[in-house]
C-alpha positions as CSV (number, residue, x, y, z in Angstrom):
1,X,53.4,-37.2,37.8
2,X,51.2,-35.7,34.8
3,X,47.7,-36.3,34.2
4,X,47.2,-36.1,30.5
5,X,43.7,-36.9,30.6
6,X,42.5,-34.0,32.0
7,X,41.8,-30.5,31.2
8,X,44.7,-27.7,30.5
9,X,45.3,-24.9,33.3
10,X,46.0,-22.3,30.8
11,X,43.3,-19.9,30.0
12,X,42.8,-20.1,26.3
13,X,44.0,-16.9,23.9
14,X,41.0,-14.5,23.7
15,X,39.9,-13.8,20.2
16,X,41.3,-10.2,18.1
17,X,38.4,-8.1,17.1
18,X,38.6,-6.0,14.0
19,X,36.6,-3.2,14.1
20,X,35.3,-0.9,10.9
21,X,33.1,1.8,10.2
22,X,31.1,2.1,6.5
23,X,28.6,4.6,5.7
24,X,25.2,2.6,4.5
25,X,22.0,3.6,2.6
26,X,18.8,1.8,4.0
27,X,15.8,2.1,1.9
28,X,12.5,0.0,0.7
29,X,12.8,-1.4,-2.8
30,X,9.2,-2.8,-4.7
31,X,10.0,-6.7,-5.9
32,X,9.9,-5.6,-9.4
33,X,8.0,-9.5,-10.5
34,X,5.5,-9.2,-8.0
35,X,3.9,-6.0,-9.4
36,X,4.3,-7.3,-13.3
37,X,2.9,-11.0,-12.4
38,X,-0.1,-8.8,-10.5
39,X,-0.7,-6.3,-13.2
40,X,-1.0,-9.1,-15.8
41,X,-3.0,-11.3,-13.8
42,X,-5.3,-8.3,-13.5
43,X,-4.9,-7.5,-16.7
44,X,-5.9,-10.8,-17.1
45,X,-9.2,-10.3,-14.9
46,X,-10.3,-6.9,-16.6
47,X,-10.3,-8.5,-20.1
48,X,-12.6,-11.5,-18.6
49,X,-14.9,-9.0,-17.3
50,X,-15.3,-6.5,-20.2
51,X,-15.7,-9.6,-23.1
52,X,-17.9,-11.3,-20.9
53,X,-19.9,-7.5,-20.4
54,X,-19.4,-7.0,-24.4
55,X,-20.1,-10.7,-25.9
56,X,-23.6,-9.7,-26.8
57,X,-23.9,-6.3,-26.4
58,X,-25.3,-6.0,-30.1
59,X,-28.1,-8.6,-29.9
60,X,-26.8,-10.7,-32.5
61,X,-25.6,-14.3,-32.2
62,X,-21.7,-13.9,-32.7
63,X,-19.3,-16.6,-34.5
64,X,-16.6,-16.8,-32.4
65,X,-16.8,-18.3,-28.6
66,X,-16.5,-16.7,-25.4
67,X,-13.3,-18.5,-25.2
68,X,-11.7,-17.3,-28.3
69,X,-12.1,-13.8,-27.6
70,X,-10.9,-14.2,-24.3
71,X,-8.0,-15.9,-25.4
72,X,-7.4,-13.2,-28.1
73,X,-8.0,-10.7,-25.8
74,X,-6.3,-12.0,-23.3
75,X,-2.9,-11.1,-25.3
76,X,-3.3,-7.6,-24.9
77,X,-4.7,-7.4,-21.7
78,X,-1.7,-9.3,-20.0
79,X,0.5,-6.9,-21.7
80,X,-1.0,-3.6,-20.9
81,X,-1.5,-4.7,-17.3
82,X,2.7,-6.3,-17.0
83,X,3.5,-2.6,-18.6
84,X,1.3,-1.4,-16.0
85,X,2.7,-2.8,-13.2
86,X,6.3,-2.1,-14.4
87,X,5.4,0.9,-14.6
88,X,4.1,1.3,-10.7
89,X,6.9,-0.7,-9.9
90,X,9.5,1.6,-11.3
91,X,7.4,4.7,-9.3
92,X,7.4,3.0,-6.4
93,X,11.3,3.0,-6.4
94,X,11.5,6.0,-7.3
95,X,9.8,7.7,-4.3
96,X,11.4,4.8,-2.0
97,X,14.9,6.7,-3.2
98,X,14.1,9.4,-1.9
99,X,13.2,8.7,0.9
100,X,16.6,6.8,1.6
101,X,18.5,7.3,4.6
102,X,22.7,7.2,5.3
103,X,23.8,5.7,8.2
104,X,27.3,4.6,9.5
105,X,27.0,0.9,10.4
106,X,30.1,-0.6,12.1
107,X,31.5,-4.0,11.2
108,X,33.1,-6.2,13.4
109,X,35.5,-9.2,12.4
110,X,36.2,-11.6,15.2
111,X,39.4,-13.7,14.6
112,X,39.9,-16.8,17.1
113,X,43.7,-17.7,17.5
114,X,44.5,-21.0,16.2
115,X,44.8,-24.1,18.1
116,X,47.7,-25.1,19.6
117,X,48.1,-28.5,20.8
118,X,51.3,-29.6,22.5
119,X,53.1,-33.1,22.2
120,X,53.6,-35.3,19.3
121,X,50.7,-36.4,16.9
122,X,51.4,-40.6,16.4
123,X,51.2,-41.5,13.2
124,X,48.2,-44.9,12.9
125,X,47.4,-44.5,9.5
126,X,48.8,-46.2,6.3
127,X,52.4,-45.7,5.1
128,X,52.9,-44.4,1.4
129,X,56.1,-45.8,0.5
């Protein structure tokens, strides 16, 4: 008599293992947009400060609004601090490579044997004819 509702006696097929070596190169790298978004939002900041330090440095009532100039301003003052901070940026990596190290890291693929079942599969579903 077979009990085919319980489970199998066999022990199931252990898994292959594939192993490689690769040599690796582990180093810090800046995030590139973080240092030009900061450097133009400071760049951003130092223009507020030195038109609101310069708007009436002269003692005269000017035509154009504080706004304005910041605005006006503003354009160069976001460039020069993106360009900054690309700059830094590109520094930053630089000494980062150097400082780069080589390492062998191993890799290991794990393949699981396919499953086997034994017996007939019944056929319930519809029939193409």
């Amino acid at each position: 008599m077979s009990n085919t509702d319980g489970p199998d006696e066999r022990p199931a097929p252990a898994p292959t293992t594939v192993s490689s070596s690769d040599e690796v190169t582990i180093r810090r790298a800046p995030k590139f947009g973080v240092f030009i978004v900061g450097g133009a939002v400071l760049g951003f900041l130092a223009t507020l400060v030195v038109v609101s330090l310069t708007m009436n440095l002269g003692g005269q009532q000017e035509e154009s609004s504080f706004g304005s100039l910041v605005g006006y301003f503003s354009l160069w003052g976001v460039t020069a601090g993106a360009f900054v901070g690309a700059v830094t940026a590109v520094v930053f990596d630089r000494v980062y490579a150097r400082r780069a190290a080589r390492l062998t890291a191993e890799r290991v693929e794990v393949e699981l044997p396919p499953e086997t079942v034994e017996g007939e599969i019944d056929d319930h579903g519809d029939q193409r004819q």
